[in-house]
N, C-alpha and C positions, 0 to 999 in steps of 0.2 A: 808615101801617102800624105795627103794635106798640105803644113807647109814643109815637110822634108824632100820636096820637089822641086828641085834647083833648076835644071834646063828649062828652056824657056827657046823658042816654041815649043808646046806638046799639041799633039794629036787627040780630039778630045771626043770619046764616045760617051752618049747621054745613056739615062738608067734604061731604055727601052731597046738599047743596041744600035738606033741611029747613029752616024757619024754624022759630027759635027764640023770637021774639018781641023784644022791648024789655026791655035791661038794661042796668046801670051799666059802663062803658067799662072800669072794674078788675076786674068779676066776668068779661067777657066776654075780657078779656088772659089771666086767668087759666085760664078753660078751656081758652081756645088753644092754652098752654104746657102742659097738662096733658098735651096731645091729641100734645105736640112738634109746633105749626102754627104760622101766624104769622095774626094777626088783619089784616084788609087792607080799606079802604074802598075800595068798589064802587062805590058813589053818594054823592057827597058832598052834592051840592043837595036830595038829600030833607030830609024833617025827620019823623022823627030822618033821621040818615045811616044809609046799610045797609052794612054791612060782612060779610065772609063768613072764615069761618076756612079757612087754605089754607096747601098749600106754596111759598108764594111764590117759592122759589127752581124750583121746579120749572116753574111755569108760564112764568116770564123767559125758562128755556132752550126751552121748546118756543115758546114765539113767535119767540126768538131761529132755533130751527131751522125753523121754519117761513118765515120774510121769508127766509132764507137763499138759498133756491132751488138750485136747481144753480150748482156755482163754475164759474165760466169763468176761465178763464188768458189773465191780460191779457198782447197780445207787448209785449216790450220788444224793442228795440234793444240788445244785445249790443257790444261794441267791441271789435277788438284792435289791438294796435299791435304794426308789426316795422320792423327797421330793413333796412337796404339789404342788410349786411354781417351779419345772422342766421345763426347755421347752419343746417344741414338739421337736425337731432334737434330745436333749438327750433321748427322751424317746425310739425315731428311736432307735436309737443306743442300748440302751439296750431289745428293741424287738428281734434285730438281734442276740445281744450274747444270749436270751433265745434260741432264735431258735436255735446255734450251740449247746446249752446243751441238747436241748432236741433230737436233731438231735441221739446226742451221748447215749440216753437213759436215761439221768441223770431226774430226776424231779426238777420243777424251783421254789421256796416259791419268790413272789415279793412281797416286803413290801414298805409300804407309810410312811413315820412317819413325826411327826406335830408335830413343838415345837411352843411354846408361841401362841401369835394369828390366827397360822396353823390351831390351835385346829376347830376353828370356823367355820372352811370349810372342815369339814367329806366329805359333798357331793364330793367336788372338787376328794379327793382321791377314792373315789368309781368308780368314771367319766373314771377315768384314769388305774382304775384297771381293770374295765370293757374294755376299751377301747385295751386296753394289751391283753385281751381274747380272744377279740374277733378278735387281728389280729393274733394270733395264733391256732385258732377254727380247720386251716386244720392240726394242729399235733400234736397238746395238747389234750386233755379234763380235764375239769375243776374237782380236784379232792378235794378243799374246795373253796367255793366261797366268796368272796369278805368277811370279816369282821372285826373288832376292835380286838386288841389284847392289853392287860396290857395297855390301855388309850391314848397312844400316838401313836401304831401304827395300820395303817390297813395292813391286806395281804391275797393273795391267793397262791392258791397253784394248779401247773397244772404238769401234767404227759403225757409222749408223750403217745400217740394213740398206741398201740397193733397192728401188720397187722395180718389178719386171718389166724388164727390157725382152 
């Protein structure tokens, strides 16, 4: 492209697809720039090379937009952590950022973890994981329910609801 175009003659097509014929690689830059293009080799194994004058940056984007395709939103796994001993207002608050994760399609793992005399109040974190479900029941479904994980934590795991396919 431009001046990284060493041969000399090249074969020079204008932005309209006219050929121009065979010219020196400096008269053919210079048109280029004339025109505000950029000079671009098309075929390099001919002889001469054919090169065509173009908006280079413009063609990049629309191939770019083209391989693009439709985006799809990859899920992620989301995480939250609560402890045993959480208030209610934090719990609010991370009810609500599940809801934007799952909004977004992402799946949410919520984990309880218990250090020291935590341990002693399983129930408490079950209360509260269940409690989490069930205020999310209209977007979620429960896709592991409530249980112990490597001794110190509990967690579930919810996935937004599917609309009918």
């Amino acid at each position: 492209m431009n001046d990284r175009i060493r041969i000399t003659p090249i074969r020079v097509v204008n932005a309209d697809g006219e050929m121009l014929g065979e010219m020196e690689t400096e008269a053919a830059l210079s048109l280029a720039q004339d025109q505000g293009l950029d000079l671009v080799e098309v075929s390099p194994d001919a002889r001469p090379p054919v090169c065509r004058i173009m908006n280079y940056g413009k063609v990049i984007y629309e191939r770019q937009k083209k391989s693009g395709g439709s985006k799809q939103h990859k899920t992620q796994l989301k995480q939250l952590r609560l402890r045993a001993k959480t208030g209610q207002h934090d719990i609010d608050v991370k009810v609500n950022k599940a809801r934007q994760f799952l909004g977004r399609g992402d799946k949410v793992k919520i984990n309880v973890m218990f250090r020291g005399r935590e341990n002693a109040h399983h129930d408490r974190g079950r209360e509260m994981l269940e409690e989490i479900v069930k205020n999310l029941e209209d977007i979620a479904t429960v896709e592991q329910p409530p249980k112990m994980e490597s001794g110190r934590m509990m967690s579930a795991m919810l996935a937004p609801v599917r609309s009918g396919k």
